[in-house]
C-alpha positions in Angstrom: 122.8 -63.6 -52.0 126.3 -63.9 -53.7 127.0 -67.4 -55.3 130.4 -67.2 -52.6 128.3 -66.3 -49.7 126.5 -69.9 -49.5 129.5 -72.0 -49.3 130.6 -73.4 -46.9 133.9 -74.7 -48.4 137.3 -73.8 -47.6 138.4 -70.8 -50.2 141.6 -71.4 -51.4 141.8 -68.0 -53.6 144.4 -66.2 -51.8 145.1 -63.1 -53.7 143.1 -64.0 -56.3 140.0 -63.4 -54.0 141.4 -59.8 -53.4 142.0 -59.0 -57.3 138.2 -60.0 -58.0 137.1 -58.0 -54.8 138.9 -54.7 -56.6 140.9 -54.7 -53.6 144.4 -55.5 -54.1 146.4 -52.3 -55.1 148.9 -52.5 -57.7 152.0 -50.9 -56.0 153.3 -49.7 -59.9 150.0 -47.1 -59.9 148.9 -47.1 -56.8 145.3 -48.1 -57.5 143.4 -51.3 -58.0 143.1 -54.1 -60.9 139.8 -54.0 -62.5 140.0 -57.5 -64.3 137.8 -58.6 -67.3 136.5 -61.4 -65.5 134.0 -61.3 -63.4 134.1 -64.1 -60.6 137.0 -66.4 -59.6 136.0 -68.9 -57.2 139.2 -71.6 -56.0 137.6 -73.9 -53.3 137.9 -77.2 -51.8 134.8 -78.3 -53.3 131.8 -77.0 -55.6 130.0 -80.0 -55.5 126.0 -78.5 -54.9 127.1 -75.0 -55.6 127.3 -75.6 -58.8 124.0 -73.8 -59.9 124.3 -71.1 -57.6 127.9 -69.8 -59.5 126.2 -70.3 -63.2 122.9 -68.5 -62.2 124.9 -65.5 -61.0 126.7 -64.7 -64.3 124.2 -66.5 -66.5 120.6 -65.7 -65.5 117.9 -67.0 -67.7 119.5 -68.6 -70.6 119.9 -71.7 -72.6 122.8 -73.3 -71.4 125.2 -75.8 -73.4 127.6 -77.7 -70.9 130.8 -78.8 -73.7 133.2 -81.6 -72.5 134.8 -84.1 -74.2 134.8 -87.7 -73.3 137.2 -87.8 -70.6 136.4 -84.8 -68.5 132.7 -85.7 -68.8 133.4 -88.4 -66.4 135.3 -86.4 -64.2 133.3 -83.4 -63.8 131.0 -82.2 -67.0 127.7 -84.9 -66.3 127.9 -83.5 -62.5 128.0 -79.7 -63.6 125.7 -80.8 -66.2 123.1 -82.2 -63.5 123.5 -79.8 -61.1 122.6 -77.0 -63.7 118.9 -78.5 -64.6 116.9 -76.6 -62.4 118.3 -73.5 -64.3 115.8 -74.3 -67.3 117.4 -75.3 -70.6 120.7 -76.9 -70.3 121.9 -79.2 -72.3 125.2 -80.7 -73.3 127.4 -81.4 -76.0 130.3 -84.2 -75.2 132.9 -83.2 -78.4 134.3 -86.4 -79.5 137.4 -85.0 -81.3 138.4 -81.5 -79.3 141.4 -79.8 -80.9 141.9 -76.2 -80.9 142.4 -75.2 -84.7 140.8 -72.6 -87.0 139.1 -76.6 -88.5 138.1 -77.4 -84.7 136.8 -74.4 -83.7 134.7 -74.0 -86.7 133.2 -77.7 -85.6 132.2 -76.6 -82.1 130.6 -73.3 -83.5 128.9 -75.2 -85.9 127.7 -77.9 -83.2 126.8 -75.0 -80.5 124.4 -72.8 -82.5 121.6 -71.5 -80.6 122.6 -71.6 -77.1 123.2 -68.1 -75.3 125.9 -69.5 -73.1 128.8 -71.9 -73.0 129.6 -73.8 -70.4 133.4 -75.3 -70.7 134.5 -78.5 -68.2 137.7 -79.1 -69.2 141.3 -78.3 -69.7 143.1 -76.2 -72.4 141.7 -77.6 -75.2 138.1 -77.6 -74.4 138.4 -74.0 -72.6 140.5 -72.6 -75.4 138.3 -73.6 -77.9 134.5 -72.4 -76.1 136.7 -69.2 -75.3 137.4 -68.6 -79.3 134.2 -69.8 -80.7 132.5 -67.6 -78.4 134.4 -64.6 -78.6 133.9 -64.7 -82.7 130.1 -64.9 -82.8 129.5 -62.8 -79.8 128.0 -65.6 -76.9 129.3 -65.7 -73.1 131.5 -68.3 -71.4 132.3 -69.9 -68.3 134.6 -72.6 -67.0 134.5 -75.7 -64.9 138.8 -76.6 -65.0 139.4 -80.3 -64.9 143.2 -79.6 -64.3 145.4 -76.3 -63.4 146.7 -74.6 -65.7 147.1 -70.3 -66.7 144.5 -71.6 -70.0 141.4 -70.9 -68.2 142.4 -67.0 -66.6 143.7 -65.4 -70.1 142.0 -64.0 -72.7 144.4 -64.9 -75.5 143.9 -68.8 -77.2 146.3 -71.0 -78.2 145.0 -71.8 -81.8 146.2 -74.0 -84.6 146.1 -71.7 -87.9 147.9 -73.1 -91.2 149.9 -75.4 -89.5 151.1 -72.7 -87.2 150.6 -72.1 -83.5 149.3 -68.3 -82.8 148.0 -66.7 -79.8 145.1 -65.1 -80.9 143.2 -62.4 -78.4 139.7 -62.8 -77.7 138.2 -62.3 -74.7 137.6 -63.8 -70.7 135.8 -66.2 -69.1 132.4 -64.6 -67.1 133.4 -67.0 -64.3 135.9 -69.8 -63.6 135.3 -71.9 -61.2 137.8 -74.5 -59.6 136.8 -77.5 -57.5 140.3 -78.5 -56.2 138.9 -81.8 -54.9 138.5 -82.2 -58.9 142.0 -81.0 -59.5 143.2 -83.5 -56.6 142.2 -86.2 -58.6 143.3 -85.8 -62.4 146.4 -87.3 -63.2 149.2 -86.3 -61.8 151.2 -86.2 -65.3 148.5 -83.2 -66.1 149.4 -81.4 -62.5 153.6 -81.9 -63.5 153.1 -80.3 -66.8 150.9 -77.7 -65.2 154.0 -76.5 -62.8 156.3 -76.7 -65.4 154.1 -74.5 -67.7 154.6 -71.7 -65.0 158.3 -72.4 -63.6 159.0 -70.3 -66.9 158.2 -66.9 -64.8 161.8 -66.5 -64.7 163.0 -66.9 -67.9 159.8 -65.2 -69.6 160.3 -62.2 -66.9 164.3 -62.0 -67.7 163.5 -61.8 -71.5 160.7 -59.3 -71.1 162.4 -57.1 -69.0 165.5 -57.3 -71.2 163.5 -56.4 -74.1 162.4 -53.4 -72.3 165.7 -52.6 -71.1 166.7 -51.9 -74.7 164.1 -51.1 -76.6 162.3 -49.4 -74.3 159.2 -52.0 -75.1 156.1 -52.4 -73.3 156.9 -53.8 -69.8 154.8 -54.3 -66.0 156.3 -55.9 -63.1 152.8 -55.9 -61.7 152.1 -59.8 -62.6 155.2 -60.9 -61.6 154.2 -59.1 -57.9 151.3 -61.2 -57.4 153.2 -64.1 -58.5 155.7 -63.8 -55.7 153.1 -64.3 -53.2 152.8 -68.5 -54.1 156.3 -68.7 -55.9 158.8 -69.9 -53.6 156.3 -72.0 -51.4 155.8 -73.9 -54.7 159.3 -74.0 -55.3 160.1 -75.3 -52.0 157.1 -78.0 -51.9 157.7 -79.1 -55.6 157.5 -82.6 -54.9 154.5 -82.4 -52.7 152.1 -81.3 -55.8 150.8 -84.2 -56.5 150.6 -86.2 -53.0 146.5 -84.5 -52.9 147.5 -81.9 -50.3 145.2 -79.3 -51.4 147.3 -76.7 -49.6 150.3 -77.0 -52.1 148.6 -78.0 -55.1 146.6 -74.6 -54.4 149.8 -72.5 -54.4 150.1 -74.1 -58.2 146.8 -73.2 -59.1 146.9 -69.4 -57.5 149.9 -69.0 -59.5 148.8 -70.6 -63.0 145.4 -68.5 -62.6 147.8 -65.4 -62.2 149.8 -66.3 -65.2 146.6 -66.3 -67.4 145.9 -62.9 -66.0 149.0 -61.5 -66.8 147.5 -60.0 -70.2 145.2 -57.9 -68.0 148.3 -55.5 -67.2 149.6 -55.2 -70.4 147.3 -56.4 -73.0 150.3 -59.1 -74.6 151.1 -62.1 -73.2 154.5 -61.7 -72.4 154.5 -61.7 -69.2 154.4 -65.7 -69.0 155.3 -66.7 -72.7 158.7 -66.1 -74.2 161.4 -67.9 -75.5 160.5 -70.9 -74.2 157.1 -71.0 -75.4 158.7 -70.3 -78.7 160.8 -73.2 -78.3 157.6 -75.6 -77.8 155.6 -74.2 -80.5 158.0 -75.5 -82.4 158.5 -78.9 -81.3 154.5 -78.6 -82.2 154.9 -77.3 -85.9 158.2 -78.9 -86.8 158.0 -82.9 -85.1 155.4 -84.0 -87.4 155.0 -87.7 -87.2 158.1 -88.0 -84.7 156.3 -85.6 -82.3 156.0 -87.8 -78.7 152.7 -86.4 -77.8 153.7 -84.7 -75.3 152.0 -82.0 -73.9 152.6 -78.4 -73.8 153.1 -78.1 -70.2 155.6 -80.9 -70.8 157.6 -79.3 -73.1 158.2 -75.6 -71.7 159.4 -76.9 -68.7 162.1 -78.4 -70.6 162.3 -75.5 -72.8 162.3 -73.3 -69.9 165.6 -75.1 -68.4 167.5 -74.7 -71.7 166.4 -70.5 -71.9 167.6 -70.8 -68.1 171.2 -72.0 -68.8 171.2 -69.8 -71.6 170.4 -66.6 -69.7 172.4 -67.8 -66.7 175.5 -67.8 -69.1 175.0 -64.5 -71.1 174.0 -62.3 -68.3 176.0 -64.1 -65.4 179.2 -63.2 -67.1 181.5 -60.7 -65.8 181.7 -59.1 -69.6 179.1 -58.4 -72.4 178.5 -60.3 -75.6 179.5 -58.1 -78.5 176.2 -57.6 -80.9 176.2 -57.6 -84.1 173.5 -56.7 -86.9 170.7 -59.8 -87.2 171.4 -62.6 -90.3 168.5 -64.0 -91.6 169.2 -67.4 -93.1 166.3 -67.4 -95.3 167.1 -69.6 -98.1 168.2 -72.3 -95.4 164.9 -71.8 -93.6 163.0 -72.3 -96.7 164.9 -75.9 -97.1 164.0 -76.5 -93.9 160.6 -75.4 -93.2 159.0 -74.7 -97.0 159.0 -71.3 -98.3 155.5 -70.5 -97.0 156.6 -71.3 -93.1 160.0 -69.4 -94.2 158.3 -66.2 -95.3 156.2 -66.3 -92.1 159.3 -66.6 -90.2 161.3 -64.3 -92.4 158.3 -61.6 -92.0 158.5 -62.0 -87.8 162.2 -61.9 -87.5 162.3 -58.6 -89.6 160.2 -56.9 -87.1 162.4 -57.3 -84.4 165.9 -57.7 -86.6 169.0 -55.2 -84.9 170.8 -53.1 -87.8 174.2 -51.6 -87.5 173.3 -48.8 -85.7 171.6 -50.9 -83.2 174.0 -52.9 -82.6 176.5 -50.3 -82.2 174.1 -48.2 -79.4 174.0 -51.6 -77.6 177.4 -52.6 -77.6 178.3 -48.8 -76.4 175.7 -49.2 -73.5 177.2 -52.8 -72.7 181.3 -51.1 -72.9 179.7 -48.2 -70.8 177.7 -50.2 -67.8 177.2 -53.8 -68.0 176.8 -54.2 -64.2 174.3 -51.7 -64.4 172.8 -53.6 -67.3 172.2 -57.1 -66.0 172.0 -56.0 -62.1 168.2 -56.1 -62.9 167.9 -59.0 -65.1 169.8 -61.2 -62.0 167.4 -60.0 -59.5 164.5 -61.7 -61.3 166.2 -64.6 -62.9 166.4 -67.7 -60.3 169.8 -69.6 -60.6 169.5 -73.3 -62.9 170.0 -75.2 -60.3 167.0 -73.9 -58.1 164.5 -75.0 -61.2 166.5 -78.3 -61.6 166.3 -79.2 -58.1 162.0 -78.2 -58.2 161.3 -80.4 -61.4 163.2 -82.9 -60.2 161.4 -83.3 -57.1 158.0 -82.7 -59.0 158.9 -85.9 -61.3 158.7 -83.6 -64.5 161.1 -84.4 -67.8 163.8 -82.3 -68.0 165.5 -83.1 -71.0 164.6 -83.3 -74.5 165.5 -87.2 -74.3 162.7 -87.4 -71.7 160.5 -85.8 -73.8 161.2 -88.4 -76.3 162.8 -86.0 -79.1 165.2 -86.3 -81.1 168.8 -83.9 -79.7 169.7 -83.4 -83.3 166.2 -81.9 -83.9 166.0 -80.0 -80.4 169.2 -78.8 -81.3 168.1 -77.2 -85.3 164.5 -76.2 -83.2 166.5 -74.2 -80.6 169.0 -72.5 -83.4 166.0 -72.0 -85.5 163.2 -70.8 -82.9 164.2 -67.3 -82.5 162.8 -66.7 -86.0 159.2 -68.2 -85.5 158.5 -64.6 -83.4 158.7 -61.1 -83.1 159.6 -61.0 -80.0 163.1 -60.0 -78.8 164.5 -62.9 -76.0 167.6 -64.1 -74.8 167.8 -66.4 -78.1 168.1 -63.4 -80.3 170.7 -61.7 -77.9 172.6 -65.1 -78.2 172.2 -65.1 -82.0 173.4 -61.9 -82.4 176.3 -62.0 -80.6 177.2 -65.1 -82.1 176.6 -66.8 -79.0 173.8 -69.3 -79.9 175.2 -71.3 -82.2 178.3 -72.8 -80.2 175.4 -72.7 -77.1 173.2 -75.4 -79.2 176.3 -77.4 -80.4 176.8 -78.0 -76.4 173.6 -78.5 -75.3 173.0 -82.5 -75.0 
């Protein structure tokens, strides 16, 4: 008997349900997804089945249930409970969770000798059991306390001399969402989760631009499955957090299938661009000012400034004119220290446009621009549309609401293109000369 044969819960997996069955077929190769983890389960409630899920992927093993404080309340002492008549299961609550090379070292450390990690939590918890697993070679599964695309990737979001980096690992063995559970966390955590993943359009646009001109690594095939829940979401924005399961399963389909976007592609482009570089920085650079907000917070706000940016440059009726990439490097060094600088410096080299770069771009722009951008509109949603959807969600929207400084937004958004090696609408702007006035005007 399958763990998702005995309940008796309403499924709320959608596509997701197909992808772990092996039978949703990707149109772009005409076969199936074979994805690295092993069950999905998205249902009204778990509450009993608990057990049944674990002993499934885990059989026979010494169990560690890892929460923090918070989520042990909410979730981790009843997965913790329910798991007993498995055999040895025990739990550790981490008092000070934070996903750094330090942190993670602490929970390895703390976790020795159990086979099996069991995460109840968010993205700090389930980042963390994902990397300390994945570097000494134990198993992992999820309990989510909240949605978000954390939970589905294989990639973590870790803290690594003073710089954010998203380091591969590997998967989850299960993840397993309760969304009675989800109904109930706070609904500032189910806002920043929807504006984590409203940046589909301006991580898509760059991606495909990317590809567009240097023929870089690209797949429409997440972006597919994503259209399934997208414009219900959209449309029902400010519904998310009224406990309608319905709705606030459209969000959690979708920020599952963000995660899983490194399945086609083995990068995490798919769902983490420029706006994700913008909000690494507001992480590395705010120091003491930094409001505490949260990630989720700040890449939806991020993710409207890329919009208007893109909406600009490629809504125009003529092309930017490119020109080879300027490194400011000894003004980055005053800025940032010489260390950060030469990390910066090494990133931006990788991806930096010579002459004869420039000049092949600028002929292709002079030759076809139409024919250019005519893609890049078809996946990039107008500004307006993602306004109107994080207004109605209750979500910040400007830096202001953030609680950040506009003069340091402003040197962030000038200076963010540099922190990655990954070509976006920010380096297209800066190139063209573009970005500069762009950040002067932006409030």
């Amino acid at each position: 008997m399958t763990a998702t044969s005995i309940h008796h819960a309403k499924s709320y997996g959608g596509v997701i349900d197909q992808l772990v069955a092996g039978e949703w077929i990707d149109p772009t190769i005409g076969a199936p997804v074979k994805l690295p983890i092993d069950s999905i389960v998205i249902e009204s409630s778990l509450d009993g089945h608990e057990a049944d899920l674990i002993a499934a992927l885990h059989p026979k093993r010494p169990l560690l249930v890892v929460c923090d404080e918070n989520t042990r309340d909410v979730l981790g002492k009843r997965v913790y409970d329910a798991l007993q008549p498995l055999g040895q299961v025990d739990e550790y609550i981490w008092a000070n969770p934070r996903c750094s090379e330090e942190g993670v070292a602490e929970l390895m450390a703390e976790t020795r000798g159990y086979e099996t990690l069991i995460a109840v939590g968010s993205g700090t918890v389930s980042d963390s059991v994902k990397y300390a697993t994945f570097q000494d070679g134990r198993d992992y599964s999820v309990f989510p306390t909240s949605p978000m695309n954390a939970y589905s990737t294989p990639t973590a979001s870790v803290t690594s001399s003073g710089m954010k980096k998203s380091i591969t690992c590997h998967s989850a063995r299960g993840i397993f969402i309760d969304m009675e559970v989800l109904a109930h966390c706070p609904k500032r955590l189910v806002r920043a989760a929807f504006a984590d993943v409203i940046c589909r359009t301006t991580a898509q646009v760059d991606w495909l631009m990317s590809n567009l001109l240097f023929d870089t690594t690209y797949s429409p095939s997440p972006y597919i499955l994503l259209a399934y829940d997208e414009d219900g979401m959209l449309d029902h924005a400010g519904e998310l957090t009224s406990g309608n399961l319905d709705y606030l399963a459209m969000l959690t389909r979708i920020s599952t299938i963000m995660g899983l976007g490194t399945t086609f592609t083995g990068t995490t482009h798919s769902g983490s661009m420029a706006e994700h570089m913008i909000s690494h920085c507001i992480d590395m650079f705010a120091g003491e000012a930094h409001p505490g907000t949260s990630h989720g917070e700040q890449v939806g706000v991020t993710t409207l400034t890329l919009s208007a940016l893109q909406n600009q440059i490629l809504g125009a009726d003529s092309p930017p004119e490119v020109a080879p990439t300027v490194i400011p490097e000894d003004e980055l060094a005053a800025r940032y220290g010489s260390e950060m600088a030469g990390i910066m410096v090494e990133q931006t080299r990788k991806k930096a446009i010579d002459g004869a770069t420039a000049d092949r771009i600028n002929e292709r722009f002079a030759r076809n621009w139409d024919g250019f951008v005519e893609p890049l509109r078809q996946v990039m949603l107008p500004l307006q549309r993602l306004q109107t959807a994080m207004a109605a969600a209750g979500c910040q929207q400007t830096p202001e609401d953030l609680g950040l400084d506009p003069a340091f937004y402003r040197q962030i958004l000038a200076d963010g293109r540099f922190t990655r090696d990954r070509f976006t609408a920010l380096d297209l702007a800066g190139d063209s000369r573009l970005l500069e006035p762009f950040v002067a005007a932006h409030p």
